[in-house]
N, C-alpha and C positions, 0 to 999 in steps of 0.2 A: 693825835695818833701816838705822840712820845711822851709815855707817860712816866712820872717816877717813879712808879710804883711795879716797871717793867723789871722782872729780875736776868731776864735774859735763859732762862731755865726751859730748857723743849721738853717736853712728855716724853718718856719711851716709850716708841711707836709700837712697841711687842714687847711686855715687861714679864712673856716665861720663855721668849727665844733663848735671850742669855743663859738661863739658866739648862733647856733643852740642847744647846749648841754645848754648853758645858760638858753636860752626860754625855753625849756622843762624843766629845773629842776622848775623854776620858775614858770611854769603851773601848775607842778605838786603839787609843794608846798602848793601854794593857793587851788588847786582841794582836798589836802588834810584839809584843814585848816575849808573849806567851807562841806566838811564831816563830819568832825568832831561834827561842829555848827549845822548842816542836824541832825546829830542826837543826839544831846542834846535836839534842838529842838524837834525833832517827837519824844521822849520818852517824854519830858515833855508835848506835847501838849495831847498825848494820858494818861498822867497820869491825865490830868486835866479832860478829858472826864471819867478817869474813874472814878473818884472822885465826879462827878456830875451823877453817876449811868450807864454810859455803859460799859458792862459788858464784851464785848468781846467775845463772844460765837459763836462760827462759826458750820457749817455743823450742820446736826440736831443731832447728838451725843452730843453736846452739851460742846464741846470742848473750852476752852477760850483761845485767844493769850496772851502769858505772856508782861511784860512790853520790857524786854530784847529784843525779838524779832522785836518791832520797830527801836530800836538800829541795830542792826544786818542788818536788811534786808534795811534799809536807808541807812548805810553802806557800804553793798554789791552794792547797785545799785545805789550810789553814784562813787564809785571805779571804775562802767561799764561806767559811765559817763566821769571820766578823762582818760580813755582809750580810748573812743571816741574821746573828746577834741586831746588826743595829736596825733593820729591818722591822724585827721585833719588838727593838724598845721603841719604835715610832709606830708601831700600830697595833703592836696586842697589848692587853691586858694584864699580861700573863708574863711578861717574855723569858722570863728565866726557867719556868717550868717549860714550855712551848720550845725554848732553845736546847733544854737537854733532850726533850723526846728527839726532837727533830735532827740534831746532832748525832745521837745513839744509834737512831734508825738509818742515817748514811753511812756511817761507820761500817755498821752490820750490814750494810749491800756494799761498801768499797771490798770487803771480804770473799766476795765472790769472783773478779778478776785473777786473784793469785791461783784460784784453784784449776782455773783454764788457762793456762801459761804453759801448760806441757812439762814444767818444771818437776826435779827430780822429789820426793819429799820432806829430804834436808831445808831445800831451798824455798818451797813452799811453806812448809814451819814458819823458816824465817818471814819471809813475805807477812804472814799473817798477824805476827809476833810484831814485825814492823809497820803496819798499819795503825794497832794500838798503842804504839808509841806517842803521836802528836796526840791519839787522840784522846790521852790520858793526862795531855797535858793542857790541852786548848780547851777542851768540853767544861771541865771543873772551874779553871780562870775564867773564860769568859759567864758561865753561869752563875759563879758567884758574883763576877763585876755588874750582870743584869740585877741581879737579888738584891745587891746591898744600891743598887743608882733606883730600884723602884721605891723601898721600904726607907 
């Protein structure tokens, strides 16, 4: 049974996990990275509008979104974004293309919320203006980090 020709060497039991576990940490990493930057940005672009007078007031209660909340909710639907992304690179074909349509087309319906807020038109601009703030920024990083982890 003890032979000396035993090197002590085990097979790897899954010799493209590593390299699969790879891609996805490395997706995620940047998805996170490009989060982050999403909402630095959308809190600072909305601090600049508000600093130049919009005021943020939604529904006719007269309610204002606080600054935090740009963070927050960039954040969140930043986070829904690289779960799509890695999603994709685990089962399409495709995912970078697959990831911008699919991306684009939430974008384009997150846009429909601002315009039912009751909000005055200032604020409304802004709202819409801040929408495409992360997503000008997460769409493109995470698309190109699919494109360059397929080819």
């Amino acid at each position: 049974m003890n032979s000396m020709e035993d090197t002590g060497a085990v097979a790897d039991p899954a010799p493209g996990r590593t390299n699969h576990t790879h891609r996805l940490r490395r997706l995620v990493g940047t998805g996170c990275i490009a989060t982050l930057a999403s909402m630095a940005a959308t809190t600072l672009t909305a601090a600049l509008a508000q600093a130049v007078g919009v005021d943020f007031a939604v529904f006719d209660r007269g309610e204002t979104i606080p600054l935090s909340a740009f963070a927050v909710v960039s954040g969140c639907f930043s986070a829904v974004g690289i779960v799509i992304a890695v999603a994709l690179l685990r089962w399409s074909a495709r995912p970078a293309k697959r990831f911008m349509w699919t991306a684009v087309s939430l974008t384009a319906i997150s846009l429909v919320p601002p315009l039912l807020f009751g909000a005055d038109t200032v604020t409304t601009t802004a709202l819409l203006g801040l929408h495409l703030v992360p997503a000008t920024v997460v769409i493109p990083t995470l698309t190109r980090s699919l494109h360059t982890q397929t080819h």
